[in-house]
C-alpha positions, 0 to 999 in steps of 0.5 A: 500500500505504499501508493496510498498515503500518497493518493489520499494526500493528493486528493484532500490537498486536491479539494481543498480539505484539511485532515481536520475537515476531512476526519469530520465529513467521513465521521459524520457522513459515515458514522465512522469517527476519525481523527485529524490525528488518524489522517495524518498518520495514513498520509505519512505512511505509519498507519493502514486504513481499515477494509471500511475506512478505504470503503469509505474514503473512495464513496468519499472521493468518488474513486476506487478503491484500487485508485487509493492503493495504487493498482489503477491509475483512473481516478474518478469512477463513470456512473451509468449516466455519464457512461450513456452520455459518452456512448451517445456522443461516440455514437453521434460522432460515428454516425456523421463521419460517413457523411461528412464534408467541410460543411457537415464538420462545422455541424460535427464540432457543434455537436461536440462543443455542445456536449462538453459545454452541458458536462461543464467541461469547456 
């Protein structure tokens, strides 16, 4: 688990958490107590989270537990609503290819400037 202090550091640091604000939501969100204290120790490497608190820290950052320990490198987890948006747009895109000219691919932009405006990401 040597990934894990450094994952769960980079994501408190990374919205803008203390320890202290992070040891108080997982405790009240979870009715796990933690201490700012607990925190610091994982962050420095002297202490494992529990099966439950790594269970609750990636609900609490939106990632896997896999992310936290360093076996995958994807951050966020896809909910099903965000993954059919994504194959919709693949699939529009796919569709306009074929038809296709320097007119239509104005269009083909659009569309895609559309969707990542509604995702707020652009």
């Amino acid at each position: 688990m040597h990934k894990f202090p450094e994952r769960l550091k980079y994501l408190r640091v990374s919205n803008g958490l203390t320890q202290e604000k992070l040891s108080e939501d997982i405790s009240k969100l979870f009715n796990y107590p933690i201490t700012k204290t607990t925190i610091s120790l994982y962050e420095n490497g002297n202490r494992e989270p529990s099966l439950s608190m790594l269970v609750y820290l990636a609900k609490y950052f939106n990632c896997s537990v896999d992310y936290l320990l360093g076996l995958s490198d994807h951050l966020h987890i896809i909910n099903s609503d965000e993954f059919s948006n994504k194959i919709a747009l693949l699939k529009a895109i796919v569709d306009a290819i074929p038809k296709m000219d320097y007119i239509n691919a104005h269009e083909l932009n659009k569309l895609v400037n559309d969707y990542l405006k509604s995702n707020g990401l652009k």
